[in-house]
C-alpha positions as CSV (number, residue, x, y, z in Angstrom):
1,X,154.4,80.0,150.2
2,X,155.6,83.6,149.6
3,X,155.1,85.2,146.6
4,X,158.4,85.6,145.5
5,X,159.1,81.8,146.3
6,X,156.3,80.7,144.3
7,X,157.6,83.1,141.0
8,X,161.2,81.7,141.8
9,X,159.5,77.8,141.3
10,X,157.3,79.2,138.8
11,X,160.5,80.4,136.9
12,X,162.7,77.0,137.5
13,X,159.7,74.9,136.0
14,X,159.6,76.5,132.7
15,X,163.6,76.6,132.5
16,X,163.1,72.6,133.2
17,X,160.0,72.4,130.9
18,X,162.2,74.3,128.2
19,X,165.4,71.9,128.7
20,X,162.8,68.4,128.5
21,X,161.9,70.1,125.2
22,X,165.3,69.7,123.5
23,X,166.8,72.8,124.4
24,X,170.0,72.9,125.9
25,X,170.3,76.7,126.2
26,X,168.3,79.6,127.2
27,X,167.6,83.2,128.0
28,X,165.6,85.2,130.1
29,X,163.2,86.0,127.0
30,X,162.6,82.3,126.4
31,X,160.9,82.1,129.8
32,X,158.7,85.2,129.4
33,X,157.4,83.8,125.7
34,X,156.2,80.7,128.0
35,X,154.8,82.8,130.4
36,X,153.2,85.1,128.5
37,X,151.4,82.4,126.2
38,X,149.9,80.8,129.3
39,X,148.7,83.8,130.3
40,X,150.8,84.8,133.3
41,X,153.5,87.6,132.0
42,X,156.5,88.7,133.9
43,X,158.9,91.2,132.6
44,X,161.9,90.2,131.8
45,X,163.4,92.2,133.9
46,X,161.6,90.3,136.6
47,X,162.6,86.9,135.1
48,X,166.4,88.2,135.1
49,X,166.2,88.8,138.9
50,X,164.8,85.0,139.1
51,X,167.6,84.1,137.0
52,X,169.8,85.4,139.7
53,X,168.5,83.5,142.4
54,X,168.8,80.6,140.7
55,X,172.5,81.1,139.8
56,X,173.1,81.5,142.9
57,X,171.5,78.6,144.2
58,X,173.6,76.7,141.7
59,X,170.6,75.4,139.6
60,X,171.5,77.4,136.6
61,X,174.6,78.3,135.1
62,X,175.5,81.2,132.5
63,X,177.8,79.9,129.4
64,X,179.8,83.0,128.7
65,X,180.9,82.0,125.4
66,X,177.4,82.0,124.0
67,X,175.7,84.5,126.8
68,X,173.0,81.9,127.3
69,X,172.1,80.0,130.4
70,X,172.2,76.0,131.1
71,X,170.2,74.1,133.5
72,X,172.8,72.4,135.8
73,X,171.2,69.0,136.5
74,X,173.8,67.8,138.9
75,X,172.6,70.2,141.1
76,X,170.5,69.4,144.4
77,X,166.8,71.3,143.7
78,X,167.0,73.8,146.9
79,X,163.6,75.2,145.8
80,X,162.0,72.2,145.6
């Protein structure tokens, strides 16, 4: 698995980890506070690229009303 691959996955499990908490919403920085308390920072500039990748891929949306993202669970897990 390629290293960018593996941060994209790494990425999508803490967004989903985030969501089973409660949380309906969430940005980039909510991701890198995960991170960095386990021990394995990324930027945030690195976790907004990852962000992109999964907008694209239809696995995240952003809500423009409240500049925060949403998981979209009706959508098929292409990194999976």
């Amino acid at each position: 698995m390629s290293i960018e691959l593996r941060r994209t996955k790494t990425v999508l499990a803490v967004i989903e980890e985030i969501v089973s908490q409660g949380r309906t919403q969430f940005r980039p920085g909510d991701v890198a506070t995960v991170l960095r308390d386990r021990g394995e920072p990324l930027g945030v500039w690195e976790i907004q690229g990852e962000f992109s990748i999964l907008e694209a891929e239809s696995l995240i949306k952003l809500d423009p009303t409240t500049a925060q993202y949403l998981l979209d669970e009706s959508a098929t897990r292409k990194t999976s």
